[in-house]
mmCIF file of the N, C-alpha and C atoms, coordinates in Angstrom:
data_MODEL
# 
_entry.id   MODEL 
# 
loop_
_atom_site.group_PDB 
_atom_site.id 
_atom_site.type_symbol 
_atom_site.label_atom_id 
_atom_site.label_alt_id 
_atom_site.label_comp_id 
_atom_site.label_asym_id 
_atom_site.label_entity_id 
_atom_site.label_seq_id 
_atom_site.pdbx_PDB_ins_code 
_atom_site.Cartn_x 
_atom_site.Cartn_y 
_atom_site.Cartn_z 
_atom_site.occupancy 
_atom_site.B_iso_or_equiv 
_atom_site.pdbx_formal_charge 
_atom_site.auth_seq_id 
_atom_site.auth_comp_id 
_atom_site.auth_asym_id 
_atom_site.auth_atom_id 
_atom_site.pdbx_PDB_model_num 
ATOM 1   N N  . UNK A 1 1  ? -4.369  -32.251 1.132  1.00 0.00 ? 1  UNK A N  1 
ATOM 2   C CA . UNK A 1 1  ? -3.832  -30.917 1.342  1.00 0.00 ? 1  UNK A CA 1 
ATOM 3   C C  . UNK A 1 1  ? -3.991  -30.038 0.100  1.00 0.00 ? 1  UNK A C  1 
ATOM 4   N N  . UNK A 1 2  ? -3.716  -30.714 -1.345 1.00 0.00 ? 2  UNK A N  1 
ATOM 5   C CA . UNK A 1 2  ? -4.069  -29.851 -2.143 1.00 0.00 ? 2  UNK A CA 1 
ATOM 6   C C  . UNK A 1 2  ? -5.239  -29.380 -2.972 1.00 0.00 ? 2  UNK A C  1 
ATOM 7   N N  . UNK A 1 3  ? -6.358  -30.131 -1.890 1.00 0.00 ? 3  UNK A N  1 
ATOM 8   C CA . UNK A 1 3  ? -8.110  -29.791 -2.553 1.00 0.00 ? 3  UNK A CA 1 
ATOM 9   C C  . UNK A 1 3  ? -7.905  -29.245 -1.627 1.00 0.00 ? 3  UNK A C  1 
ATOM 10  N N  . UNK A 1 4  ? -7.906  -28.937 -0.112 1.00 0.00 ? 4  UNK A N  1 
ATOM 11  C CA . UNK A 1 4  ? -8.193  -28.294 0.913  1.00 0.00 ? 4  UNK A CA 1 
ATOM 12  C C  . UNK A 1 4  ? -7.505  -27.697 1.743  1.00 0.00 ? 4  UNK A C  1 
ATOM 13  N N  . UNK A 1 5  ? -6.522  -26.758 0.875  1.00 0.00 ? 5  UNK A N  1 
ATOM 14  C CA . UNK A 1 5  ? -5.256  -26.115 2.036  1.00 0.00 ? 5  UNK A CA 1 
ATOM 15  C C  . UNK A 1 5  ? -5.309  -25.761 3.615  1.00 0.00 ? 5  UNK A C  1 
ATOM 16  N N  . UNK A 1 6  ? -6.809  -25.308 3.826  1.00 0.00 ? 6  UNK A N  1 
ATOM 17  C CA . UNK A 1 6  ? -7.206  -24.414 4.833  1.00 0.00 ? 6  UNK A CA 1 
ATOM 18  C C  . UNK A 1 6  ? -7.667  -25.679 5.893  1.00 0.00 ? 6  UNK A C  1 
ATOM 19  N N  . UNK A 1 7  ? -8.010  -26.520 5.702  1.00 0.00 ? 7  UNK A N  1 
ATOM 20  C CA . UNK A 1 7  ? -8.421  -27.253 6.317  1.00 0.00 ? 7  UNK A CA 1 
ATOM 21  C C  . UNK A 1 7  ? -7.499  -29.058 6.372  1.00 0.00 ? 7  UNK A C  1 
ATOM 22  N N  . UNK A 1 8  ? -7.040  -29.228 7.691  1.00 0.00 ? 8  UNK A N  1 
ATOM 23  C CA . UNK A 1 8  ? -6.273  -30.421 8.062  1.00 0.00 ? 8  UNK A CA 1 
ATOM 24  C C  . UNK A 1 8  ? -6.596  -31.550 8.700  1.00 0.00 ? 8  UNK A C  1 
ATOM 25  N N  . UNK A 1 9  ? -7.408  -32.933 8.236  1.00 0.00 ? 9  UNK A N  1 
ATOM 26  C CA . UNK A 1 9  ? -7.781  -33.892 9.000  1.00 0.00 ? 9  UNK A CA 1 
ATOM 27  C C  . UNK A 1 9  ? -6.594  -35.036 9.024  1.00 0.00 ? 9  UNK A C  1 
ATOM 28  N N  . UNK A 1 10 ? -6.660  -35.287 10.406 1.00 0.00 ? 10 UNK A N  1 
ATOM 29  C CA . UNK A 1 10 ? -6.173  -36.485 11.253 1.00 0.00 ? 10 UNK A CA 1 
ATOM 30  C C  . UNK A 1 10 ? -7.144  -37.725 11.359 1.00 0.00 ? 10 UNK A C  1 
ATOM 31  N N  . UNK A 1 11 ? -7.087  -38.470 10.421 1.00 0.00 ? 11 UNK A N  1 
ATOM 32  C CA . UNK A 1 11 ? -8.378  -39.491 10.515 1.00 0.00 ? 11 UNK A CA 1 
ATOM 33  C C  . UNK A 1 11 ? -8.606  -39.971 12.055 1.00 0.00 ? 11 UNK A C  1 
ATOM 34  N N  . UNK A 1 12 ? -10.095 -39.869 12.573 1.00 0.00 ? 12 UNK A N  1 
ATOM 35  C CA . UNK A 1 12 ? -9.918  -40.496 13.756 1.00 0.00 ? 12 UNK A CA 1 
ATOM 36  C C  . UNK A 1 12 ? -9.581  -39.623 15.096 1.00 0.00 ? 12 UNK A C  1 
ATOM 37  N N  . UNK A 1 13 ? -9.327  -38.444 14.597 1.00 0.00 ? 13 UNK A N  1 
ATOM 38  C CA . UNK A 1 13 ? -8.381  -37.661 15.737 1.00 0.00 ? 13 UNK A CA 1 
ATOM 39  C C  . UNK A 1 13 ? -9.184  -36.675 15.812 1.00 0.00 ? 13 UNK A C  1 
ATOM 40  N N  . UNK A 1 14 ? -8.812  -35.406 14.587 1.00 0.00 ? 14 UNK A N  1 
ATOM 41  C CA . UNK A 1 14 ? -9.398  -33.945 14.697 1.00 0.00 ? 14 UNK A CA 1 
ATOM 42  C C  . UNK A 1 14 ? -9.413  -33.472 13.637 1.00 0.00 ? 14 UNK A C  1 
ATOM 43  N N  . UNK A 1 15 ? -10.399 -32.809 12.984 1.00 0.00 ? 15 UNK A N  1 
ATOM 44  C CA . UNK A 1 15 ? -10.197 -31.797 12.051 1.00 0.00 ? 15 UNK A CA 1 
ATOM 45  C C  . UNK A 1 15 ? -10.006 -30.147 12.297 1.00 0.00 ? 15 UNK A C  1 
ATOM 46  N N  . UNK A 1 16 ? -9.168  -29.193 11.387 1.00 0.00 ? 16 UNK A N  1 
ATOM 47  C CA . UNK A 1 16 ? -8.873  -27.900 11.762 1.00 0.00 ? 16 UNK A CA 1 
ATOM 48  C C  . UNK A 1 16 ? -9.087  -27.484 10.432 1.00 0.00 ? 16 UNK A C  1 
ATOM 49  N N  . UNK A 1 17 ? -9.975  -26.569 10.947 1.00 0.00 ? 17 UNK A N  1 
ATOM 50  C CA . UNK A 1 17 ? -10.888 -25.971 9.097  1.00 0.00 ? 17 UNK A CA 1 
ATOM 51  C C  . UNK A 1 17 ? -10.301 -24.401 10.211 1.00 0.00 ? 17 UNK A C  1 
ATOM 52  N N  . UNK A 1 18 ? -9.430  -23.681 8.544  1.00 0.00 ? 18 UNK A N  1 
ATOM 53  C CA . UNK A 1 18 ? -8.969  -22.165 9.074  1.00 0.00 ? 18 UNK A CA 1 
ATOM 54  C C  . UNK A 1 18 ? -9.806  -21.308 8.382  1.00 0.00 ? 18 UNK A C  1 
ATOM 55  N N  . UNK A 1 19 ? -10.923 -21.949 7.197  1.00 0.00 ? 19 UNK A N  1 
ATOM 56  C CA . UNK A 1 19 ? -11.695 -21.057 6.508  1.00 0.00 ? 19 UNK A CA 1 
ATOM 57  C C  . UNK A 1 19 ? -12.539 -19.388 6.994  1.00 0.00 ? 19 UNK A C  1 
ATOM 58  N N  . UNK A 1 20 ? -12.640 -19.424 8.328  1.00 0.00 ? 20 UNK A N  1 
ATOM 59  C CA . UNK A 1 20 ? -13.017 -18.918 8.857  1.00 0.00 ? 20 UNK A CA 1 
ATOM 60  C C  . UNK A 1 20 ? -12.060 -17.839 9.429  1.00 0.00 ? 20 UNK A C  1 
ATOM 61  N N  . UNK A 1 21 ? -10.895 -18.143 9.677  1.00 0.00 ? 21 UNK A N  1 
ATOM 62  C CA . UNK A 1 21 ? -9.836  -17.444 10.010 1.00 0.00 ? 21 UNK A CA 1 
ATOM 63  C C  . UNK A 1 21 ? -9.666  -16.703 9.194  1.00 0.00 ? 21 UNK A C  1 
ATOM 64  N N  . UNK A 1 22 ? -9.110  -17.190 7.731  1.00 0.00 ? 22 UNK A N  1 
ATOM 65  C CA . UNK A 1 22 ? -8.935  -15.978 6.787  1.00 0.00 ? 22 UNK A CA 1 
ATOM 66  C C  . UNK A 1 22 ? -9.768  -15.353 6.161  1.00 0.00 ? 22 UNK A C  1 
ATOM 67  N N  . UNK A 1 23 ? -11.245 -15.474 6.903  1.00 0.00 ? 23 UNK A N  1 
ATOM 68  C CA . UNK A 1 23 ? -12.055 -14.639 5.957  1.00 0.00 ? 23 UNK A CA 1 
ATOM 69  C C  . UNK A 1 23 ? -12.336 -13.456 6.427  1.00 0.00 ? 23 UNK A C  1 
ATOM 70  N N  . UNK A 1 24 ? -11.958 -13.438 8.328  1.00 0.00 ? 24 UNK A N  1 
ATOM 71  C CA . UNK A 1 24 ? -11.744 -12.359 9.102  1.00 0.00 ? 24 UNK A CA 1 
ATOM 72  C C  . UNK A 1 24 ? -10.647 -11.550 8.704  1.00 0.00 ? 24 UNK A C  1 
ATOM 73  N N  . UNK A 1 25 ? -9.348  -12.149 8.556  1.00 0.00 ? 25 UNK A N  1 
ATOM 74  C CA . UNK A 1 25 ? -8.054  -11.594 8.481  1.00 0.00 ? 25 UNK A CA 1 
ATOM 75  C C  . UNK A 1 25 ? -8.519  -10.973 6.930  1.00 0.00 ? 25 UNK A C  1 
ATOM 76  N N  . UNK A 1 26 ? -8.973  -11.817 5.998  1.00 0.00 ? 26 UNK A N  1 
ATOM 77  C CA . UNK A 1 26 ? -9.342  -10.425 4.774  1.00 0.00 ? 26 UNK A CA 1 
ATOM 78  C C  . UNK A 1 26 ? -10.145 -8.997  4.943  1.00 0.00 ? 26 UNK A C  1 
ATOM 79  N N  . UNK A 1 27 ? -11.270 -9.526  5.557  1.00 0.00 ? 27 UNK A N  1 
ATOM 80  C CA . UNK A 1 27 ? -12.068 -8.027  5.841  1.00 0.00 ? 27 UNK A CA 1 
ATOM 81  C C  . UNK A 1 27 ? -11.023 -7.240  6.827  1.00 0.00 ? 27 UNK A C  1 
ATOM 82  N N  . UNK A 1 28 ? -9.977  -7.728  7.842  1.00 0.00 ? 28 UNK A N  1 
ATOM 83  C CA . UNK A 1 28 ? -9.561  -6.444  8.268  1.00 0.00 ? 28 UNK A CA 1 
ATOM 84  C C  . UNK A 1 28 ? -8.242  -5.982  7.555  1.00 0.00 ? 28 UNK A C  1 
ATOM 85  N N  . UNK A 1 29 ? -7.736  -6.544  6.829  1.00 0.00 ? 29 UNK A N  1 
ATOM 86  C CA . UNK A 1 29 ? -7.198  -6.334  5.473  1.00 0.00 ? 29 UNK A CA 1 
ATOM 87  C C  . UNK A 1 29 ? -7.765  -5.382  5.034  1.00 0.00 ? 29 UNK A C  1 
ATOM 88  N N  . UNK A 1 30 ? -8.912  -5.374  4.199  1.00 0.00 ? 30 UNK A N  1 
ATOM 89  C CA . UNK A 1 30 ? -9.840  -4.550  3.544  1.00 0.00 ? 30 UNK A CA 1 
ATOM 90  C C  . UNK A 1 30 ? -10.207 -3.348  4.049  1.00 0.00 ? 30 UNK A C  1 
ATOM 91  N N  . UNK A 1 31 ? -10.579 -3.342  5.344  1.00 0.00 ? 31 UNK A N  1 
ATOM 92  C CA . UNK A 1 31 ? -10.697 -2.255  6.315  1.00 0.00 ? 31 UNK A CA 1 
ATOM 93  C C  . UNK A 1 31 ? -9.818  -1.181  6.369  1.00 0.00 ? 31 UNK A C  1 
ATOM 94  N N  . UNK A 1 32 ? -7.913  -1.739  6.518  1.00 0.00 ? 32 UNK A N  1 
ATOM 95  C CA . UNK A 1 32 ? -7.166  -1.182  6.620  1.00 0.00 ? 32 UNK A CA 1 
ATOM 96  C C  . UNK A 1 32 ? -7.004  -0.319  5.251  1.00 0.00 ? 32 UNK A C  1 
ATOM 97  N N  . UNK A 1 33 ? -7.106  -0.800  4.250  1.00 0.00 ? 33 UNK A N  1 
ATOM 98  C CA . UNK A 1 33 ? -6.658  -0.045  2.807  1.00 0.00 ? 33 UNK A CA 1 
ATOM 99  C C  . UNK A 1 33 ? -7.389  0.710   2.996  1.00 0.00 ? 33 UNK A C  1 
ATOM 100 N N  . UNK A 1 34 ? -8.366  1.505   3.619  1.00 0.00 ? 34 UNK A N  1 
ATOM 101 C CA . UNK A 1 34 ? -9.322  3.309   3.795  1.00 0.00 ? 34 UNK A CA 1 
ATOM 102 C C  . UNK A 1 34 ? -8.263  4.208   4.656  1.00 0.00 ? 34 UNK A C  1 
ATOM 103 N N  . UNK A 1 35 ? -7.889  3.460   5.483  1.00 0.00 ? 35 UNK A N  1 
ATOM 104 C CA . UNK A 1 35 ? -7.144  4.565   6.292  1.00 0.00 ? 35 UNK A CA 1 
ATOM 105 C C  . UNK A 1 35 ? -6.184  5.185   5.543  1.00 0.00 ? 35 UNK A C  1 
ATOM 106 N N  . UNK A 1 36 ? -5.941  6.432   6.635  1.00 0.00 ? 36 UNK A N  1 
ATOM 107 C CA . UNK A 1 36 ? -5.051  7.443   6.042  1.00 0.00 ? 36 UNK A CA 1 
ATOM 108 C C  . UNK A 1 36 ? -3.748  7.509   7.463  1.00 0.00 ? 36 UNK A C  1 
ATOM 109 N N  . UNK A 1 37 ? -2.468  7.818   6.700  1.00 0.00 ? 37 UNK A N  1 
ATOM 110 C CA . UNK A 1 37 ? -1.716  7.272   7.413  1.00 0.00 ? 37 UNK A CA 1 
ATOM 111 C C  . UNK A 1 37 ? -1.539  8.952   8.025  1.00 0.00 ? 37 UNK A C  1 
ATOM 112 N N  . UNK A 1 38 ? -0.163  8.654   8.997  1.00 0.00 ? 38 UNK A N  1 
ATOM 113 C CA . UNK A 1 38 ? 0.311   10.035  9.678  1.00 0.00 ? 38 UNK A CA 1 
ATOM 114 C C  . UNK A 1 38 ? 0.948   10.538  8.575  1.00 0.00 ? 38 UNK A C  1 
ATOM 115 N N  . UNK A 1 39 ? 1.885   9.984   7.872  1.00 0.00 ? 39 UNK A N  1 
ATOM 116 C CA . UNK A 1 39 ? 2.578   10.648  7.102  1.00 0.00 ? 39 UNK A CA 1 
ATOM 117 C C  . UNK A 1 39 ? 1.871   11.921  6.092  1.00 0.00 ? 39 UNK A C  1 
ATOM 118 N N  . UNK A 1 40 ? 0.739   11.241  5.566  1.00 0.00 ? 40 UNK A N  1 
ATOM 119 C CA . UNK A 1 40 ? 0.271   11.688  4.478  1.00 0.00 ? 40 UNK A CA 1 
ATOM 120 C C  . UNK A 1 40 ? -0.833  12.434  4.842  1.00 0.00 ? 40 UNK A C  1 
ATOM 121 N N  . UNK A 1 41 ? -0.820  13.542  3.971  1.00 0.00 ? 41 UNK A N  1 
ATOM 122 C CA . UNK A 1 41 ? -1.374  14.956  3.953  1.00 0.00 ? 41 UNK A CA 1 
ATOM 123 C C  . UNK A 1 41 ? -3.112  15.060  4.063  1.00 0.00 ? 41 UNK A C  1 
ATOM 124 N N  . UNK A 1 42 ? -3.808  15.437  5.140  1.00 0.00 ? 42 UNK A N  1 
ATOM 125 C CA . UNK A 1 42 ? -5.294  15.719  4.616  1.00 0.00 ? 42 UNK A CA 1 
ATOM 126 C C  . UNK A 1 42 ? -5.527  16.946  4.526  1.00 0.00 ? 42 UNK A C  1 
ATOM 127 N N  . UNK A 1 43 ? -6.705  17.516  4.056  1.00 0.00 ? 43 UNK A N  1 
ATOM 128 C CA . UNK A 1 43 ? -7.219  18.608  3.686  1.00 0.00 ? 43 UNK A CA 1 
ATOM 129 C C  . UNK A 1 43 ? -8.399  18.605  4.419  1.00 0.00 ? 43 UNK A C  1 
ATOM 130 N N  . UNK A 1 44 ? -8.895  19.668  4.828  1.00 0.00 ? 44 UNK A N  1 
ATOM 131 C CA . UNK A 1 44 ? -10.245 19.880  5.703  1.00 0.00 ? 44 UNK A CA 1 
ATOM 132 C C  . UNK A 1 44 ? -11.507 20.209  4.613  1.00 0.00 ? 44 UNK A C  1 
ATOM 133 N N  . UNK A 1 45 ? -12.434 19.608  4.593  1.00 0.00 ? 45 UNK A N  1 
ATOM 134 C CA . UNK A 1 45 ? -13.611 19.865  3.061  1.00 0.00 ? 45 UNK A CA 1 
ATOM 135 C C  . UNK A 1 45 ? -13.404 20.559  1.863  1.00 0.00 ? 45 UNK A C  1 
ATOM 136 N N  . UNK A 1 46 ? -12.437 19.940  1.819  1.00 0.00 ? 46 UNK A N  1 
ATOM 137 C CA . UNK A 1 46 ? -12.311 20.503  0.541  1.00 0.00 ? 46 UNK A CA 1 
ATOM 138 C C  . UNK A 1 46 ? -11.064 21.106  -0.174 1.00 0.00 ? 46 UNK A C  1 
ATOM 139 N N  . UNK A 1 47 ? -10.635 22.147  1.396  1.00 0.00 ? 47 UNK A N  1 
ATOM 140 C CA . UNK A 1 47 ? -9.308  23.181  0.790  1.00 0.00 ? 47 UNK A CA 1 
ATOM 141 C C  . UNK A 1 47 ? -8.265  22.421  0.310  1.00 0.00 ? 47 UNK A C  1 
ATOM 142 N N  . UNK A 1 48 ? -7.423  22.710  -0.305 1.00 0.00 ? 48 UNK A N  1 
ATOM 143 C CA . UNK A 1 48 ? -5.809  22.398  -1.069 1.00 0.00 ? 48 UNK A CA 1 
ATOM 144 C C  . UNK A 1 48 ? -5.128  22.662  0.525  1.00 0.00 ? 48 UNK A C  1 
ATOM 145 N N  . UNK A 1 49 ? -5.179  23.233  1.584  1.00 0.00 ? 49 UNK A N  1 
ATOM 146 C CA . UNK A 1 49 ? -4.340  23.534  3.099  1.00 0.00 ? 49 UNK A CA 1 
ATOM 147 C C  . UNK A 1 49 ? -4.286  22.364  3.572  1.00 0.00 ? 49 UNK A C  1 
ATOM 148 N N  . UNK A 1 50 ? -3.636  21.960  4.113  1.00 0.00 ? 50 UNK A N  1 
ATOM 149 C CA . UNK A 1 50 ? -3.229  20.475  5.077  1.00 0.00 ? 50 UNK A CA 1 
ATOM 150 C C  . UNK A 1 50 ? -3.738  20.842  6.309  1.00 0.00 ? 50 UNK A C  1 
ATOM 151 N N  . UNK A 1 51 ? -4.485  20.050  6.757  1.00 0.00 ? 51 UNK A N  1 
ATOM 152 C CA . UNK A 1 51 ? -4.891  19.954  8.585  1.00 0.00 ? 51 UNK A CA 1 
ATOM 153 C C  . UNK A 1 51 ? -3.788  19.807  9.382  1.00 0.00 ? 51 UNK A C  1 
ATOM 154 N N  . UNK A 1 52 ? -3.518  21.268  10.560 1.00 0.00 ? 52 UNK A N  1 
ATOM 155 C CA . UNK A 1 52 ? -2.737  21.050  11.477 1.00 0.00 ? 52 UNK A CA 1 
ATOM 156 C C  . UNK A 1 52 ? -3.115  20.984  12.527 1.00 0.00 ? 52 UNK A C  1 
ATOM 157 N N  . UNK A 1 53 ? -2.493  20.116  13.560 1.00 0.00 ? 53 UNK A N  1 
ATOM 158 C CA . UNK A 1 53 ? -2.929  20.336  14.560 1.00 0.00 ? 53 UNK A CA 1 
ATOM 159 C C  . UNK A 1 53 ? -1.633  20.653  15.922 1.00 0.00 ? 53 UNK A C  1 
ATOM 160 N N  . UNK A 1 54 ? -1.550  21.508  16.729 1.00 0.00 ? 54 UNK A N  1 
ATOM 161 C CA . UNK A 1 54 ? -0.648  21.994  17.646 1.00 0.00 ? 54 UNK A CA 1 
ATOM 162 C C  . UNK A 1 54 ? -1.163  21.227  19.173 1.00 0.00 ? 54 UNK A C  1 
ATOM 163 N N  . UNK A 1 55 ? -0.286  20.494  19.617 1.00 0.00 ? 55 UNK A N  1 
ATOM 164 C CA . UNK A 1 55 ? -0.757  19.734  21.203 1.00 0.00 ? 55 UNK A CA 1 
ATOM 165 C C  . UNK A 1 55 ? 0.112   20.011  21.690 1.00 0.00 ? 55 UNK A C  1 
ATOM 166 N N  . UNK A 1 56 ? 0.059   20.943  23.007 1.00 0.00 ? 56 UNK A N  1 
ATOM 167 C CA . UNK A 1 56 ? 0.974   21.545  23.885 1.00 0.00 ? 56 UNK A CA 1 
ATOM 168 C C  . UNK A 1 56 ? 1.461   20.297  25.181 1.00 0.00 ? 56 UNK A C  1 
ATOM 169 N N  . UNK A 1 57 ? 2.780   19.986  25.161 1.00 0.00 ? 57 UNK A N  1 
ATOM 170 C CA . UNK A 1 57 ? 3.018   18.688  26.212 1.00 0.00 ? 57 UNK A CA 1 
ATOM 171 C C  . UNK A 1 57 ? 3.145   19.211  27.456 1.00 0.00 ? 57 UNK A C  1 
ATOM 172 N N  . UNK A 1 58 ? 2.568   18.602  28.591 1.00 0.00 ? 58 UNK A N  1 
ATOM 173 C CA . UNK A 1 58 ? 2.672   19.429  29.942 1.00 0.00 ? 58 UNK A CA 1 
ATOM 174 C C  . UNK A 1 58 ? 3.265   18.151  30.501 1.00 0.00 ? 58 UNK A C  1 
ATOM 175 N N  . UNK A 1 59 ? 3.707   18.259  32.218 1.00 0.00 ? 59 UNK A N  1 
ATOM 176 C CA . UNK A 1 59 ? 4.493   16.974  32.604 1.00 0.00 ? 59 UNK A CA 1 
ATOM 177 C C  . UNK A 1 59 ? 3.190   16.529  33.564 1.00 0.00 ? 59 UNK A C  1 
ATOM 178 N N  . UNK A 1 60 ? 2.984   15.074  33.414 1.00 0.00 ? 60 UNK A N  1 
ATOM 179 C CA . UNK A 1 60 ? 2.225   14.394  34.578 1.00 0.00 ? 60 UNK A CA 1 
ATOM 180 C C  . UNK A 1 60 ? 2.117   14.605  35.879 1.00 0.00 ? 60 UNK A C  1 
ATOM 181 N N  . UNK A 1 61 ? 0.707   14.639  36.360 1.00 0.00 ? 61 UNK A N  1 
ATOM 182 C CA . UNK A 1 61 ? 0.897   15.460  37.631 1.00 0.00 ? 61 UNK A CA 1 
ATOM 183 C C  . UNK A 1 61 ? 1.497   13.650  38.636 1.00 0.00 ? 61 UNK A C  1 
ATOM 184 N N  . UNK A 1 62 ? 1.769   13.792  39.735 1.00 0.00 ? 62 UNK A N  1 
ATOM 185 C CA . UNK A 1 62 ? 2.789   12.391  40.290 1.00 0.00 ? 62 UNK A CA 1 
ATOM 186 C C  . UNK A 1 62 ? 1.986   13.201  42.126 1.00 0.00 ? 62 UNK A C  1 
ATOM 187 N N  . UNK A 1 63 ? 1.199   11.974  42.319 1.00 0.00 ? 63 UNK A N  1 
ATOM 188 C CA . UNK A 1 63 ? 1.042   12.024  43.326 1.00 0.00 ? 63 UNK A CA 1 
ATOM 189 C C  . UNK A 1 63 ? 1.364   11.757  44.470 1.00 0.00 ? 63 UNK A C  1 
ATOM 190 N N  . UNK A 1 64 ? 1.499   11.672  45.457 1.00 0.00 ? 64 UNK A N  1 
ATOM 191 C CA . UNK A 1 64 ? 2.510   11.270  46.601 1.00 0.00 ? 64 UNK A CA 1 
ATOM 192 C C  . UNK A 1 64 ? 1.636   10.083  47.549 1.00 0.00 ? 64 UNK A C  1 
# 
């Protein structure tokens, strides 16, 4: 266990190698640190102005 955390053999039985698991779970790790959240402020090319945007809510049309 402590040469090979990621990976667990059962002599005879099965081996479970997770190496592969966390190398996915890092890149979307990695992925995530670009985004930009809701909270926080963007600017459109360039300007110092924050991007707004106005979405008018209407009610679902409900069919019979």
């Amino acid at each position: 266990m402590l040469a090979e955390p990621l990976r667990v053999t059962v002599d005879g039985v099965v081996t479970v190698d997770q190496t592969n698991n966390l190398t996915g779970t890092e890149r979307q790790i990695a992925g995530l640190a670009n985004l930009v959240g809701p909270d926080e402020t963007t600017t459109v090319a360039g300007d110092d102005v924050p991007e707004l945007v106005a979405v008018p809510l209407v009610p679902a049309r409900r069919r019979r």
